[in-house]
C-alpha positions in Angstrom: 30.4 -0.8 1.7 28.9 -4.3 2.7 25.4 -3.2 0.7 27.4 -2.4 -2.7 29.4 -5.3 -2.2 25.9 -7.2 -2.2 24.6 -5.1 -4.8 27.8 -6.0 -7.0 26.7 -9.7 -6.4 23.2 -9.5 -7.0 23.8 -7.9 -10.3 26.3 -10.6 -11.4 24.0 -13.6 -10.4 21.3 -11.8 -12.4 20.2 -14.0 -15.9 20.6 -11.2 -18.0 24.3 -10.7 -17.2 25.7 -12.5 -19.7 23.4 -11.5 -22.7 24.4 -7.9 -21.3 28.1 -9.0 -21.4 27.5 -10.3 -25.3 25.8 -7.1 -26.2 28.8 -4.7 -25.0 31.3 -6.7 -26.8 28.8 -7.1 -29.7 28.5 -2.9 -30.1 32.2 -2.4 -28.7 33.2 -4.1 -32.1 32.2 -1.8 -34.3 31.4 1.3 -31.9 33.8 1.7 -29.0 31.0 3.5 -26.7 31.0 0.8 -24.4 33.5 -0.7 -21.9 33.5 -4.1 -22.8 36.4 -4.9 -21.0 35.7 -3.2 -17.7 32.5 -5.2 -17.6 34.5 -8.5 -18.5 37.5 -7.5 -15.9 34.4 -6.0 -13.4 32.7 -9.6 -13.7 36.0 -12.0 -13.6 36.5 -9.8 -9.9 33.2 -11.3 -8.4 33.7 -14.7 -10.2 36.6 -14.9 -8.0 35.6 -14.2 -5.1 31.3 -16.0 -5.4 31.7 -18.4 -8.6 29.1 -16.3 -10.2 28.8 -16.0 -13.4 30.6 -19.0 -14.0 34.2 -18.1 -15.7 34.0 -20.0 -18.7 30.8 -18.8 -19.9 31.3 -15.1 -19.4 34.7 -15.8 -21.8 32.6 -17.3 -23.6 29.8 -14.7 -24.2 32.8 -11.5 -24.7 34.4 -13.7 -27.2 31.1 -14.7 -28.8 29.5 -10.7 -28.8 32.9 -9.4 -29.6 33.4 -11.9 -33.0 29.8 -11.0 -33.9 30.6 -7.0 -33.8 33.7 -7.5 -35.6 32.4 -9.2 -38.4 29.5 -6.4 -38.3 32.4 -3.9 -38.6 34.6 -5.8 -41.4 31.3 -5.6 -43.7 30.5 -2.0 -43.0 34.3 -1.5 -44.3 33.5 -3.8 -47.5 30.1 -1.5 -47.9 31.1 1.9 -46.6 35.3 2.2 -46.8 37.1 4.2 -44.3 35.8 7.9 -45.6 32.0 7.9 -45.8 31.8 9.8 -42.3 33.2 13.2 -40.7 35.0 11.6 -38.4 36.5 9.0 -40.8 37.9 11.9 -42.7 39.6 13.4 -39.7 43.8 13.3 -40.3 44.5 11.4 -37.4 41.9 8.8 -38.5 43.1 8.7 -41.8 46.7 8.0 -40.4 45.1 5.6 -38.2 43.5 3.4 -41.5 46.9 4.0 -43.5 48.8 2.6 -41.1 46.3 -0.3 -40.3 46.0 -0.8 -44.8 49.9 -1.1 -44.7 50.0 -3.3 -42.2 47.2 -5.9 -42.6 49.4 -6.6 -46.0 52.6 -7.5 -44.6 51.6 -8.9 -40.8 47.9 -9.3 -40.8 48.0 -11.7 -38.1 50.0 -9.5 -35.5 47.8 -6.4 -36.5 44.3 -8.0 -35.6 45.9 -10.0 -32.6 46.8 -6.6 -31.4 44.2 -4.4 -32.3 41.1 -6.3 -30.1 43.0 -5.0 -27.2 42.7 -1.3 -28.0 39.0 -0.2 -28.4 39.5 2.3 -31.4 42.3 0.4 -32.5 39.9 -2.7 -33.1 37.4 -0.8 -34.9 39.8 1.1 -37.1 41.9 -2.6 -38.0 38.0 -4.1 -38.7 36.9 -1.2 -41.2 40.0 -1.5 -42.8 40.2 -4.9 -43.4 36.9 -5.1 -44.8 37.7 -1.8 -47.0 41.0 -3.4 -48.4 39.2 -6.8 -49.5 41.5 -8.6 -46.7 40.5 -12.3 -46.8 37.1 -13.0 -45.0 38.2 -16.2 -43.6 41.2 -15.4 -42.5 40.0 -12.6 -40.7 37.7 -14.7 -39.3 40.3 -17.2 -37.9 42.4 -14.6 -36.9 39.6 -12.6 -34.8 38.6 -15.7 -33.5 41.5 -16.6 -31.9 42.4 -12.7 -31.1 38.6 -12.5 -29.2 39.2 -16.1 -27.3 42.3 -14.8 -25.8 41.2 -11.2 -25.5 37.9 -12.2 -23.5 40.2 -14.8 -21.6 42.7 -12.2 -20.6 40.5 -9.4 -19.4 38.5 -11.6 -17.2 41.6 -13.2 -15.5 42.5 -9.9 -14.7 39.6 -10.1 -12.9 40.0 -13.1 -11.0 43.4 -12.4 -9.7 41.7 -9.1 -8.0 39.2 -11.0 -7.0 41.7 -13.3 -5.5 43.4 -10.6 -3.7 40.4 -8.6 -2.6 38.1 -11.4 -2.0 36.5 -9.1 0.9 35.7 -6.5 -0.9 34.2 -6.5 -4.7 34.3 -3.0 -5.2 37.7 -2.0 -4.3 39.0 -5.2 -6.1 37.3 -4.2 -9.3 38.1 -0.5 -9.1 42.1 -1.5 -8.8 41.1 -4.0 -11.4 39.9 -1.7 -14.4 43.2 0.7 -13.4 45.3 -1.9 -14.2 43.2 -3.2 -17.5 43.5 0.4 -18.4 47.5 0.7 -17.6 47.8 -3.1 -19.2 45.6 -2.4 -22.5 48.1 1.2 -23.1 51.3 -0.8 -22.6 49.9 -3.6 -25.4 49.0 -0.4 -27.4 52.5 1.5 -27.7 54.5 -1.7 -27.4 52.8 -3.3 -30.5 52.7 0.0 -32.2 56.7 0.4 -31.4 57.3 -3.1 -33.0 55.1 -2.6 -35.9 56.4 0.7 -36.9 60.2 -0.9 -36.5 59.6 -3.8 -39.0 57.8 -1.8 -41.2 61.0 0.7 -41.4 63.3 -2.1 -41.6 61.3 -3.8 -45.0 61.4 -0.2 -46.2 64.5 0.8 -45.2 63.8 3.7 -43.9 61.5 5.4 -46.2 59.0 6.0 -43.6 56.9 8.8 -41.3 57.3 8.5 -37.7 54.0 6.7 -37.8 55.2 3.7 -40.1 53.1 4.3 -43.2 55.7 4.6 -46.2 56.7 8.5 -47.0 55.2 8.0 -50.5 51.7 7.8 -49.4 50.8 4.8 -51.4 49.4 1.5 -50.0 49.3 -2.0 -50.9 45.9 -2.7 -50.4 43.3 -0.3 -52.2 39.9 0.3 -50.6 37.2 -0.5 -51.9 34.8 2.3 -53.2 31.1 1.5 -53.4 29.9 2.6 -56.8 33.7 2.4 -58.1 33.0 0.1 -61.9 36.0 -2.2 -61.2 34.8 -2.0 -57.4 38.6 -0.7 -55.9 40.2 2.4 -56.1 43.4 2.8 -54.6 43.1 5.3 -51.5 46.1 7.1 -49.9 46.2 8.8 -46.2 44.4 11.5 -47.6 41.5 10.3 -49.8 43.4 11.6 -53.1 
C-alpha cells in the first residue's frame, strides 16, 4: 500500500500532469470517453494531503481543457447538427437533443450550468446549442462560469478525502470517485426533475414524461448544413 501511495504521488508531482488534466477535459467536452472528473477528484485527493499539483492551477487547467472542448463541440453542432451519426439517430438520443432544444430556449442558463456535470449530458446540451444557432457568446459566458465551478467542485471533492484520508491516497481517492459518482447522479435527476416541472407548468401540461411538448415541435430549429436558408426545423424524430 505504502508503494502505490508513493506511486500516486510521483505521478501527481510529474510536469505533465496538468497538460494531461487539460487534455481529458479538453476530449471529455465533446467525447465522454474519458473521466475527467475522476482525474480532477483523483488529483484534489493528493493535493490535500502533499500540496502537489497546486489546487488552483489544476482548477484551472479542467476549467481551461473543459471550455476548449465545449466550444469544439458547440461548432461540430453548428457544422454537423444532432443526426449526421448512427448513434445521434438512436431514439433515446434524439429525446435527449429535444429535450436539451426545448430547453436551451426557455432556461438556457440552468440547462448548460447543469449539463457540465453529467458527461453525456454536456456533450448532448453542446451539440445542441450549436445545432439550434444558441447565441455564441452567451454560451460562452455561461460555459465559462459552468466549467469554473464544475472544475472547482470536483476537485474539492477531492480535497476533503484527502483531508480525511491523509494517510492513505488510494483509499481516499477510491471513496472519493464513489461519491463524485453518487453526487454527479443526484445533480443529474434533481435538475432533470426541476426542468421537466417548469417546462409542464409553462405548457400546462401538454407534455411526455420526458418534458419535451406532446406536439413534437421545438422552438429552436437545427441547423442543416446544405439547407438554402441554412435552418430546418427538426422534431424528436428527424421528420
Amino acid at each position: 500500500m505504502d508503494l502505490i501511495n508513493e506511486a500516486i504521488v510521483h505521478a501527481a508531482n510529474a510536469w505533465w500532469i496538468l497538460p494531461v488534466v487539460c487534455l481529458f477535459c479538453f476530449i471529455d467536452g465533446f467525447l465522454p470517453i474519458l473521466p475527467s472528473e475522476t482525474l480532477l477528484v483523483a488529483l484534489g485527493v493528493v493535493a490535500a494531503g502533499t500540496g502537489i499539483p497546486n489546487v488552483y492551477l489544476l482548477i484551472l487547467a479542467g476549467a481551461v481543457g473543459a471550455i476548449v472542448g465545449d466550444q469544439v463541440a458547440y461548432r461540430l453542432g453548428r457544422r454537423i447538427g444532432t443526426e449526421r451519426f448512427g448513434w445521434m439517430r438512436r431514439p433515446r438520443t434524439q429525446k435527449l437533443f429535444a429535450f436539451a432544444r426545448h430547453e436551451l430556449n426557455r432556461r438556457g442558463a440552468m440547462l448548460i450550468f447543469t449539463a457540465r456535470y453529467v458527461p453525456i449530458g454536456r456533450v448532448v446540451v453542446n451539440l445542441s446549442a450549436g445545432a439550434t444557432g444558441f447565441s455564441l457568446r452567451r454560451f460562452t459566458l455561461l460555459d465559462v462560469i459552468g466549467c469554473l465551478t464544475w472544475a472547482s467542485y470536483s476537485v474539492a471533492i477531492g480535497v476533503v478525502a484527502g483531508a480525511w484520508f491523509h494517510d492513505n491516497q488510494l483509499l481516499g481517492i477510491i471513496l472519493s470517485v464513489a461519491l463524485a459518482i453518487v453526487m454527479g447522479t443526484l445533480i443529474d435527476k434533481l435538475s432533470h426533475a426541476i426542468l421537466v416541472r417548469l417546462g409542464r407548468r409553462s405548457h400546462g401540461g401538454g407534455q411526455t414524461s420526458d418534458g419535451i411538448p406532446q406536439t413534437g415541435t421545438l422552438d429552436r430549429p437545427v441547423r442543416v448544413p446544405g439547407d438554402e436558408n441554412g435552418e430546418l426545423g427538426l422534431g424528436p424524430g428527424g421528420q
